[in-house]
N, C-alpha and C positions, 0 to 999 in steps of 0.2 A: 402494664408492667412488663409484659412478652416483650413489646417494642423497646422498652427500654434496655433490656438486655441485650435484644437483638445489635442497637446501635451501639453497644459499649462492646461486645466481642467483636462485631466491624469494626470499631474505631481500634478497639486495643491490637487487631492482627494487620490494620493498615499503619497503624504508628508505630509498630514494632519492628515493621521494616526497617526505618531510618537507625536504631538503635542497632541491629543484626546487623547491620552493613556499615557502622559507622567506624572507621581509620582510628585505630588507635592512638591517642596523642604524648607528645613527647616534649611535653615540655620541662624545662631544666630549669625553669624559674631566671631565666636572664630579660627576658622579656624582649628581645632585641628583635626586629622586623627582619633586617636581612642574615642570611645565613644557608644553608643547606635545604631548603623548600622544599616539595615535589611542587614542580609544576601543574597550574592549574588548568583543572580539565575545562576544555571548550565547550560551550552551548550550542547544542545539536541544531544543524539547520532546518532541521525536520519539525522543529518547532510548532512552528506557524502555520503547519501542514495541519495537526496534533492540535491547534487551537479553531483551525478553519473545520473539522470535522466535529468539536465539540459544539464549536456553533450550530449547524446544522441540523446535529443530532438536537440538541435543546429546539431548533422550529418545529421538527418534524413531530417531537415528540408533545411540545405545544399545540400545534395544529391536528396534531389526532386525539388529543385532550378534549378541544375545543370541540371538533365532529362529534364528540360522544356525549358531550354537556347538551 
């Protein structure tokens, strides 16, 4: 039951970010696509950098799993 807690206060203060940080919206009920927008923000090229190090991380962390089994 410890663990279950444990992952609901991680989960509730990792999700709670999106909420804390999220734009207030404005909509006027016209429903209309174009208008006054802010533009939208670019996907960081950093990315792929950010996905090649989670890779890694998950071998290294599998492969010293596996030394220990």
């Amino acid at each position: 039951m410890k663990r279950f807690y444990q992952f609901y206060l991680i989960a509730f203060v990792l999700l709670s970010d999106f909420v804390m940080f999220a734009q207030p919206g404005d909509d006027d009920g016209g429903g209309g696509l174009e208008g006054d927008d802010t533009p939208a923000a670019p996907i960081d090229g950093k990315l792929i950098w950010l996905a090649i190090a989670g890779i890694l991380f998950s071998l290294y962390y599998f492969k010293s799993k596996k030394q220990k089994a």
